[in-house]
KOLMIRO-489173 format. One record per residue (C-alpha): x, y, z. Coordinates in nm, 4 decimals. Layout:
REM KOLMIRO-489173
<<X; Y; Z>>;
...
//
This chain:
REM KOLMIRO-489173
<<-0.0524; 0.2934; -1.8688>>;
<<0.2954; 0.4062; -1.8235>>;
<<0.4746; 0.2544; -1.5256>>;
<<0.7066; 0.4190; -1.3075>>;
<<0.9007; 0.2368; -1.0020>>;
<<0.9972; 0.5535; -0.8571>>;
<<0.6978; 0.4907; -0.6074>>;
<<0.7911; 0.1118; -0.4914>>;
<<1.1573; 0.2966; -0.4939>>;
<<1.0503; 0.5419; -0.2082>>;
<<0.8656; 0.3200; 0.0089>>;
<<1.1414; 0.0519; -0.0115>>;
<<1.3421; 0.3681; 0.1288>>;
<<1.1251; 0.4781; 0.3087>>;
<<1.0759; 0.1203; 0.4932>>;
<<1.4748; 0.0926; 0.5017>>;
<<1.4721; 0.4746; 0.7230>>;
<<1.2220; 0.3025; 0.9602>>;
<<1.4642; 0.1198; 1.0714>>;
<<1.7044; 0.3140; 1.3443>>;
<<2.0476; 0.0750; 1.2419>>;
<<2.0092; 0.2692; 0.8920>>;
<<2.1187; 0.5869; 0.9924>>;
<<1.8225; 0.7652; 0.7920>>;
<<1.5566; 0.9683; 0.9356>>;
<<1.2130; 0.8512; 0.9213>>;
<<0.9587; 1.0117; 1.1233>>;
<<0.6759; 0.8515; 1.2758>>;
<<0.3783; 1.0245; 1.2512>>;
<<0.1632; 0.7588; 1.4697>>;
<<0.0139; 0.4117; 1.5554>>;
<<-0.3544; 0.4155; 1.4858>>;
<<-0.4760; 0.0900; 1.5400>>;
<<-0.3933; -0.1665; 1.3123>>;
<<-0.2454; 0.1391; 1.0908>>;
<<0.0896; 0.3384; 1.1204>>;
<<0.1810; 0.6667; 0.9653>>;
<<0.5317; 0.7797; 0.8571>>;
<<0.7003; 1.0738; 0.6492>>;
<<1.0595; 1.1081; 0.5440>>;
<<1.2432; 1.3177; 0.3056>>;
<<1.3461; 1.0981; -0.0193>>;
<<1.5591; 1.3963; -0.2067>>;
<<1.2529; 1.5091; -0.4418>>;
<<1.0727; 1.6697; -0.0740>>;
<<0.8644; 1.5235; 0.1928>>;
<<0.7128; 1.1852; 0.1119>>;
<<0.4343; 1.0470; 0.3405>>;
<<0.2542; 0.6916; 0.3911>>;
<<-0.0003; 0.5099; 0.5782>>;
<<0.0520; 0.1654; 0.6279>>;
<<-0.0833; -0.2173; 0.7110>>;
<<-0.0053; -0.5581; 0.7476>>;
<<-0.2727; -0.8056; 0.6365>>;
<<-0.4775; -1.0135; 0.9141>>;
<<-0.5075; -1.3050; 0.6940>>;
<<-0.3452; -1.4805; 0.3969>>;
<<-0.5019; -1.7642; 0.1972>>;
<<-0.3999; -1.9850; 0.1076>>;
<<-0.0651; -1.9113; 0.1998>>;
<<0.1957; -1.8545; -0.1327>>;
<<0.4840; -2.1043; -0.1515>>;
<<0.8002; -1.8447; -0.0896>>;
<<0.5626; -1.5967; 0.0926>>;
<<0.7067; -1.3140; 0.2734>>;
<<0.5671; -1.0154; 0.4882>>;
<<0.3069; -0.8384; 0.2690>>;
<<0.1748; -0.4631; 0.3389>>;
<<-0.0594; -0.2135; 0.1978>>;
<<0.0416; 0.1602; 0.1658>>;
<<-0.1659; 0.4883; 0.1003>>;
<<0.1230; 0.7248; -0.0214>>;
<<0.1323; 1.1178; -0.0666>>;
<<0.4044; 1.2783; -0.2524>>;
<<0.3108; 1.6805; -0.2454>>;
<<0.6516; 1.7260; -0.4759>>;
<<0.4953; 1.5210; -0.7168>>;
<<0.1364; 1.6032; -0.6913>>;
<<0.0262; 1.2443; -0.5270>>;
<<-0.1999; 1.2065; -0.2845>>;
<<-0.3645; 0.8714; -0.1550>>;
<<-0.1952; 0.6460; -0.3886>>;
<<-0.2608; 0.2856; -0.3228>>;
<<-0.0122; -0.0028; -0.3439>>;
<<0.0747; -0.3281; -0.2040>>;
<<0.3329; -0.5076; -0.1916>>;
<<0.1897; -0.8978; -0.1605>>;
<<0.4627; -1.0850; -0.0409>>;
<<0.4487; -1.3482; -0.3634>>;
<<0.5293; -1.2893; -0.6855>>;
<<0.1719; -1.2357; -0.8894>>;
<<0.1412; -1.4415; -1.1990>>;
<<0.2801; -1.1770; -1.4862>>;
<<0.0030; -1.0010; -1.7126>>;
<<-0.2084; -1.0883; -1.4059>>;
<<-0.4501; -0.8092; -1.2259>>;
<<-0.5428; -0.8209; -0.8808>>;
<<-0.8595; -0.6979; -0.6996>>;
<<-0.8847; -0.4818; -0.3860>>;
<<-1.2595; -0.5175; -0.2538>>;
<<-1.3682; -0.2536; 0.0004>>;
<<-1.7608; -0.1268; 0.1412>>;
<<-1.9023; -0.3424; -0.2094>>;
<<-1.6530; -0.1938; -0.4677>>;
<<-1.4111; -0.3374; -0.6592>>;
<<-1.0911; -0.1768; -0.7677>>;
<<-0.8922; -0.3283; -1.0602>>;
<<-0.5301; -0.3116; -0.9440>>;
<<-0.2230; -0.3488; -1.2398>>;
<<0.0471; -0.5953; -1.0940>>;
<<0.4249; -0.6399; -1.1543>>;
<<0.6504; -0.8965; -0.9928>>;
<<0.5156; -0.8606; -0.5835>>;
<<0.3586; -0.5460; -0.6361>>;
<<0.0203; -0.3990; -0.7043>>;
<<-0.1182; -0.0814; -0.7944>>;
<<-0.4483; 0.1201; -0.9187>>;
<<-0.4916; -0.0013; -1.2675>>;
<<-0.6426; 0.3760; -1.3150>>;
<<-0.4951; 0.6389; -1.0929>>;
<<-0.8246; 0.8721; -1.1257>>;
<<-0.9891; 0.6063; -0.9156>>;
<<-0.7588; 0.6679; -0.5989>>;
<<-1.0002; 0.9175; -0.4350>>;
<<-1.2763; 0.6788; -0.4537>>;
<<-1.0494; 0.4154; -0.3164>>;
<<-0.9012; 0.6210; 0.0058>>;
<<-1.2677; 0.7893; 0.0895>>;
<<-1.3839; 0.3577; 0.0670>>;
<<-1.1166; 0.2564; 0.3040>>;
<<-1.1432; 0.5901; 0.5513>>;
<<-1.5588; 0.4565; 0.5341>>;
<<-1.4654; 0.0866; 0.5658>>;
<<-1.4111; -0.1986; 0.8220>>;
<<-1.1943; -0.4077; 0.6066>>;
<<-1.0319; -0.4726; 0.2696>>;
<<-0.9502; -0.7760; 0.0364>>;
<<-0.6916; -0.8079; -0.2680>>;
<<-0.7354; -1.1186; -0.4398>>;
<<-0.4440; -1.1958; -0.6660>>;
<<-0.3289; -1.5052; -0.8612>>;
<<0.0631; -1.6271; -0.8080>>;
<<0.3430; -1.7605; -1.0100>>;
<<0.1888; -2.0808; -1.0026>>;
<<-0.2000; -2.0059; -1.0876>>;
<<-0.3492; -1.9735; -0.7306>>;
<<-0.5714; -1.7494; -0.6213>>;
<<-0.4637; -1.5673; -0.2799>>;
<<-0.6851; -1.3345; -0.1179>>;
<<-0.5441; -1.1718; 0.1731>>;
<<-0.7707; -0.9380; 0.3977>>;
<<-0.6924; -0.5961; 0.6094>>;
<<-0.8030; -0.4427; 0.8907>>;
<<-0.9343; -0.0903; 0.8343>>;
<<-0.9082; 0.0043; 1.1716>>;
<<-0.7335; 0.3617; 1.2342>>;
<<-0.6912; 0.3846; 0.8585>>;
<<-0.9159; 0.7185; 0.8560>>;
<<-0.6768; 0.8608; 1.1271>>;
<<-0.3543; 0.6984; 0.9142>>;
<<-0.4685; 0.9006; 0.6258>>;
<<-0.5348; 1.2228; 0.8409>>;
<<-0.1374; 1.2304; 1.0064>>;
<<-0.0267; 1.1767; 0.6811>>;
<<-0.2716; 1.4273; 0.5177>>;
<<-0.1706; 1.6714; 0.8138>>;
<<0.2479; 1.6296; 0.7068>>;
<<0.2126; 1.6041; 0.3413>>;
//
């Protein structure tokens, strides 16, 4: 699979124009819930993203910081509900990670704190689980061998998906 970090690029820019002190303009779309919706332009167009934090960590990483999950669309670059997290611990390299959601399981490729669809074809099947969902689970293995699962609400994620779905 060929790896780009353009994506983990724009929503660390993305997250950075959420804050007002930056300067940059990041619109909120909404609150839904445990979900929030925001679009922004990056350069390359209009780049949109649903967001979460997780409800539960365990066990809790040595080092750990925030952690979120994001369902991203980039219409410039013809990408719609892509899924990523960003953990909050570095994964163990070479490692995958799982996202469970409604009795599926979605192989997710990790590097350093992030994780994404191991195969990108599967991302419609993964957004129309979630929007159908209550919650979610990722279940990764750190630096240090340990296996973390941390669990997400799914509450206003079908109405997340729609603002963003609506803007981009």
């Amino acid at each position: 699979m060929t790896f780009s970090t353009k994506p983990l690029l724009a929503i660390a820019l993305l997250l950075a124009a959420a804050i007002p002190a930056t300067g940059q303009s990041a619109r909120v779309l909404g609150d839904f819930r445990d979900w929030s919706s925001y679009a922004a332009d990056d350069g390359g167009g209009t780049v949109c993203f649903a967001m979460t934090k997780p409800k539960s960590v365990q066990p809790t990483p040595s080092g750990y910081s925030q952690a979120y999950l994001y369902i991203t669309n980039r219409p410039g670059e013809d990408v719609v509900n892509e899924f990523n997290l960003v953990s909050g611990y570095a994964f163990q390299t070479g490692s995958r990670a799982t996202a469970s959601v409604g009795g599926q399981n979605f192989t997710l490729f990790t590097q350093g704190d992030a994780a994404w669809l191991d195969d990108s074809s599967q991302a419609p099947a993964l957004a129309a689980a979630i929007r159908a969902g209550s919650s979610i689970s990722v279940t990764g293995t750190d630096a240090n061998g340990t296996t973390i699962i941390q669990n997400y609400s799914l509450s206003g994620a079908t109405a997340a998906q729609q603002a963003i779905g609506a803007e981009c």
